[in-house]
N, C-alpha and C positions, 0 to 999 in steps of 0.2 A: 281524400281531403276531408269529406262528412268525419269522417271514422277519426281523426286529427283534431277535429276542432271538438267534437262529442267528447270524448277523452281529455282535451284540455280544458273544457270547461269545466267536469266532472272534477280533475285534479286541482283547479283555484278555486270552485266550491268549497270544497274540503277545506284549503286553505283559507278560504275567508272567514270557513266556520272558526277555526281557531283563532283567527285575530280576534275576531266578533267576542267570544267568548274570555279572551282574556283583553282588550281593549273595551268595548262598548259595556258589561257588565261591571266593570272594575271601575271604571273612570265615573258611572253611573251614581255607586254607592260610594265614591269616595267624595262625591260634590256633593248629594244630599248629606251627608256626615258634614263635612264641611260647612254648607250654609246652617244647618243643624248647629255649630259651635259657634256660629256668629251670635250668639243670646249671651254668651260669653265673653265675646269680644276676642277667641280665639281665630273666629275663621274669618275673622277678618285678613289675618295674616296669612292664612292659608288655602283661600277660596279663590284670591286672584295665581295661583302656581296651578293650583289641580284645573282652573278655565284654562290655562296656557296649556296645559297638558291636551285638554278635553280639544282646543284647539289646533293641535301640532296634530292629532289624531284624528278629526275631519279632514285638514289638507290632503294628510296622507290618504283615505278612502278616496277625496278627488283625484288624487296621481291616478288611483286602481283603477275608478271609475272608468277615466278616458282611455289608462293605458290597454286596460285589461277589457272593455263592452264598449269602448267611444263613446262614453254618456260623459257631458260633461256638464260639472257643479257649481253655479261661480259664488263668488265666495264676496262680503261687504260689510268688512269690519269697520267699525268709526275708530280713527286714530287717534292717539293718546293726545290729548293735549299738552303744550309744553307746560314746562315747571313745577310736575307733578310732586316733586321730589324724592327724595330715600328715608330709610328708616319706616317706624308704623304710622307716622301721619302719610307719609307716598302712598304706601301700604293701601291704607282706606279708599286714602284719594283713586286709587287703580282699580280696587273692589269695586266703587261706585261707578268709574266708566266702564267696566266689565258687565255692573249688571244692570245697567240701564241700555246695552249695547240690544237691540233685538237678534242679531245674529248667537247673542250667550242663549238665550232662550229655545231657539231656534234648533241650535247642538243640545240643551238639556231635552228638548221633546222628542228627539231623534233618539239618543242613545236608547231607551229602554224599548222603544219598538222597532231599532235595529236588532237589539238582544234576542228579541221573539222573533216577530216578522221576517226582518232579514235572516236572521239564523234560519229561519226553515227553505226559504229562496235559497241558501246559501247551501244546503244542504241535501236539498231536493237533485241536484247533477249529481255527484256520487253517492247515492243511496238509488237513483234507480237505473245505473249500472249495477249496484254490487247487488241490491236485492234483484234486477234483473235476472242475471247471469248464474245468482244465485238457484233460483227458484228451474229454470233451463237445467242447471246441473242437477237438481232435486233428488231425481229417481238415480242418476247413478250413485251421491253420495250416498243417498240411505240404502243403495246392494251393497257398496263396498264397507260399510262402517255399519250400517243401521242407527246412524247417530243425523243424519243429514239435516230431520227436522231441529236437532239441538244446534247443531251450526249454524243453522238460519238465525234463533232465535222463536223458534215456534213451538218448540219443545216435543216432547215424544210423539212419533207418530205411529197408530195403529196400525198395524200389517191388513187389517181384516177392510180396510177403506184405501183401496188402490185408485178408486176414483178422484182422490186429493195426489196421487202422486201421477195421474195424468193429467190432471187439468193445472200441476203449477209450473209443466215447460211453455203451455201456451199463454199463462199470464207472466210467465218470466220474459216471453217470446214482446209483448204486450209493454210490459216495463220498458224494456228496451228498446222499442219504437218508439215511446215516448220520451227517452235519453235522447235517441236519434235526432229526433225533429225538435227536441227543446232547451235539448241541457243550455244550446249558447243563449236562449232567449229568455232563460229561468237567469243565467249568470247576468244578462242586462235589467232581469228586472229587480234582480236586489240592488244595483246602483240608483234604478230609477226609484225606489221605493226612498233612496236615500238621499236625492235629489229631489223630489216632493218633500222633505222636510227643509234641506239646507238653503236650498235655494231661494232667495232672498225676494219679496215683496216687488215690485215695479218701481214703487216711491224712491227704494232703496237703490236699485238700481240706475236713475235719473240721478241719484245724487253720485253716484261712485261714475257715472260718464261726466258729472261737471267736471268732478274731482279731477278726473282725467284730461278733460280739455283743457281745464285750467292751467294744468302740469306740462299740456303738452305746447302752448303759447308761451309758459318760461321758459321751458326747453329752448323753444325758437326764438326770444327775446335772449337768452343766455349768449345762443351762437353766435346771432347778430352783435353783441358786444365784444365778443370775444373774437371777430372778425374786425371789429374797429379798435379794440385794443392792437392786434398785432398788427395792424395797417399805421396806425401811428407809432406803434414802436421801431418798425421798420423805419417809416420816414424822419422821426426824428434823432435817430438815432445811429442806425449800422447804412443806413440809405444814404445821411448826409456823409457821413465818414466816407463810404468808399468815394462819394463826390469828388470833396475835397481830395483823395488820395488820387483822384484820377486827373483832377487839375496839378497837384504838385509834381506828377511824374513825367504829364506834358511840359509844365516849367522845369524840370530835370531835364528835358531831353534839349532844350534849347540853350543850356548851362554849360551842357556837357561840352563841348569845346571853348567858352566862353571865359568860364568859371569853373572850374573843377571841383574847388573847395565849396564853395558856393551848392554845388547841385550833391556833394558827397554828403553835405548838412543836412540838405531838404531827403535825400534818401534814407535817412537814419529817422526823420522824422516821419516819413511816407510808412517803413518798415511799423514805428509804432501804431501809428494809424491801421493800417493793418490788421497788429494784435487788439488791440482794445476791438474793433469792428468784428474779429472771428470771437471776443466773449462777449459782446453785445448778443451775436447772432447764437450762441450757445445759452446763454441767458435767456434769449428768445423761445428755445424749441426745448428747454425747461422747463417753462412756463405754459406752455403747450403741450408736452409729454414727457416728463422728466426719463432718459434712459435708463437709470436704474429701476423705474415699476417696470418697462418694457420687457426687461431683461431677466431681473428677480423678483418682480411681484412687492404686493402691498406692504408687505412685513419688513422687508430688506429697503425700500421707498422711504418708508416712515421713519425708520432707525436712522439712515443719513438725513433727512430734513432735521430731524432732530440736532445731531451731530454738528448743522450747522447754524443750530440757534445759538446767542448769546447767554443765555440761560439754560442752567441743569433740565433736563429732562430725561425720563424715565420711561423708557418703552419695553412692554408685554403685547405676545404677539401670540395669541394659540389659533394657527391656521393648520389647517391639516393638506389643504392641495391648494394651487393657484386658482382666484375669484376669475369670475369674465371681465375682461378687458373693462368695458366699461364702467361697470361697478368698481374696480379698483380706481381706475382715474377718477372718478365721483368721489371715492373716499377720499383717496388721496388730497387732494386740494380741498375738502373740506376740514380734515384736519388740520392742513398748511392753512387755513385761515384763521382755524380755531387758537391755533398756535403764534403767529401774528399778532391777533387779539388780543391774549395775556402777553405777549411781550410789550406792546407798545402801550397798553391801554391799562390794564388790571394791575403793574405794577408788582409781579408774582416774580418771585424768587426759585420755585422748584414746580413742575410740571410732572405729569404722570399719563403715562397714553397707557388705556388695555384696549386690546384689538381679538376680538373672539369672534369664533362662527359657531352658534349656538341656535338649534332649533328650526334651522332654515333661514334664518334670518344672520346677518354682519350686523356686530354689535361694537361700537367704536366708543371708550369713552374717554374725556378729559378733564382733569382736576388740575385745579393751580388754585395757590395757595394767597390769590391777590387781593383786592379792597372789595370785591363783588361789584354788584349793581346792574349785571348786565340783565336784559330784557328782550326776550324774542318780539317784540311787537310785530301789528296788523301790517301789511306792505303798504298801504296808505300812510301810514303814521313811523314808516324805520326815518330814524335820524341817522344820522355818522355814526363812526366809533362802535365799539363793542355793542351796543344794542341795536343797533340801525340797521346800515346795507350790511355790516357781516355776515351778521349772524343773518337775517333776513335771504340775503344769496345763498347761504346754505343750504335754508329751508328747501329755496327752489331749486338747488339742485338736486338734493334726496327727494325733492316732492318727483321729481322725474322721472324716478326709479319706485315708487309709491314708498318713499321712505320716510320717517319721520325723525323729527330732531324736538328734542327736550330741553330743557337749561334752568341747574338751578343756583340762583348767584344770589344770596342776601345777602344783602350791605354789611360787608366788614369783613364777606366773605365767608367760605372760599365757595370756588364756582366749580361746579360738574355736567359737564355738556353732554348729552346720552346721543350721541345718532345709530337707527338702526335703516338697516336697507335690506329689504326681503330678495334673501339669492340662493340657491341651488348649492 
């Protein structure tokens, strides 16, 4: 088991070195270049892509971290504010919350003493097996070849000083006790080393548990509506019907020799009753979990909501496998509201949905082509209609999943809804 985990460390060493070297060096000089062109007004366009990079490549070192040494990294980014917009004024506006973000700063001070530091942590497991093992074999390469010390790396050795070719089995001997007893604790201390940079201030993290509690009181505030939603849909609705159909069937059965014609009328009406009460209760448990995401997922979901709006709409869908349950139904009806909301409210003629999973993150957006105006406001201050509780319920439901939603609708239009939700 020693011999297993010595060996495995030794082997993701190795491998971190090369991520190290071509991730942490690379991403390093391509953001001072970048902030470098902001004097220019280029990197402005191009310093918030290479952060996003710099940042998809921290998470990933957190996966390694916990997967690889159970050190774990936590991470406390501040969320984009809505209505950032597109084009080079977004642009700016994104640069500026990127680099006011302390967690940007944070990944810029790490990468170059990942580069160093970590590369030699990272490097230290298989270099003292191989120079180990090496040094152990010493004496037989150099009888069989007389090249032994070139294979090393230590270049020709004198025949006439045999005392370097006894004494490098017992520091190879040496090396390799120290593989032994430390390759796994050399491979946790390059996460730790990288965990003393990313890891984010106390302050920071008091704000990202509000964040969290806050998200998690809409959550519970969501349920609870959505449990008196279907308690009133039921009762006023599939609840009263089958009432009523269970009183006309009792007045049927006391017809039925009385009247015949009579009870054969109320049976045809009872029959309807019925039907409308089995699409009430289907309408019900649509609205609740439509079976087409159950069945096909978000992409095939969205294409039939669509399908049944009044209005053209346009769906792109680049999913590669099925999302988790929840996150689809989070999206799902947050679309079905966004979509809602230009039909009834915006006055839009043509819709456009694209649906990506890109970077770790679901990337959902909507454009409709209507009079704008809409307004994510503060939850204090949402009114009705497209700016109020829609959009507003939205927020809280990606805020649940630590998602964010964006929206940008100037007057006269048109409107572009961005939600993203961080998923695997």
């Amino acid at each position: 088991m020693r011999v297993r985990r010595t060996l495995v460390a030794a082997v993701r060493g190795l491998g971190l070195a090369v991520a190290v070297e071509a991730g942490s060096v690379a991403l390093f000089v391509l953001i001072v270049v970048s902030m470098g062109l902001m004097v220019i007004g280029v990197g402005i366009l191009t310093t918030p892509l290479v952060l996003s990079w710099a940042r998809g490549y921290a998470h990933l070192r957190r996966v390694w971290g916990y997967d690889l040494a159970g050190v774990r990294i936590p991470a406390a980014y501040r969320p984009f504010p809505a209505g950032l917009g597109h084009g080079p004024v977004g642009q700016a506006r994104r640069c500026a919350v990127l680099l006011r973000d302390p967690a940007t700063w944070r990944e810029l001070l790490w990468l170059p003493v990942d580069a160093s530091a970590g590369m030699l942590l990272a490097l230290l497991p298989p270099s003292l097996i191989g120079y180990g093992a090496g040094f152990v074999l010493l004496p037989l390469l150099e009888w069989l070849t007389g090249l032994g010390g070139e294979i090393l790396g230590l270049g020709f050795l004198p025949t006439d000083q045999p005392a370097m070719l006894v004494a490098a089995p017992v520091l190879g001997a040496g090396l390799l006790a120290l593989a032994w007893y430390g390759n796994p604790a050399l491979l946790r201390a390059h996460f730790l080393l990288a965990a003393a940079f990313l890891t984010p201030p106390k302050a920071d993290l008091t704000e990202r548990v509000a964040r969290l509690t806050e998200t998690r009181h809409d959550a519970v505030d969501a349920s609870a509506a959505e449990l008196r939603r279907i308690e009133r849909d039921l009762h006023d609705g599939a609840q009263a019907r089958l009432v009523a159909m269970g009183m006309s069937l009792g007045t049927i059965e006391a017809l039925l020799e009385k009247d015949p014609a009579r009870a054969r009328e109320m049976l045809v009406r009872a029959r309807e009753s019925s039907a409308e009460a089995l699409t009430e209760l289907r309408d019900l448990v649509r609205g609740i979990h439509p079976p087409v995401l159950a069945e096909r997922g978000l992409g095939d979901a969205v294409q039939a909501l669509a399908l049944r709006m009044a209005i053209p709409v346009e769906v792109e869908v680049e999913l590669a496998r099925r999302l988790e349950a929840p996150v689809e139904s989070a999206a799902y009806f947050a679309v079905s509201e966004v979509l809602t909301n230009a039909a009834k409210h915006a006055g839009a003629d043509r819709i456009q949905v694209d649906i990506q999973h890109l970077g770790g993150r679901l990337r959902i957006t909507v454009w409709d082509n209507g009079r704008g105006g809409a307004v994510l406001r503060p939850a204090a201050a949402g009114g009705a209609g497209t700016d109020g509780s829609g959009l507003r319920g939205i927020d809280r439901r990606l805020g649940t999943f630590d998602g964010i939603l964006a929206v940008s609708s100037p007057a006269g239009g048109p409107t572009l809804v961005t939600m993203e939700i961080p998923c695997v």
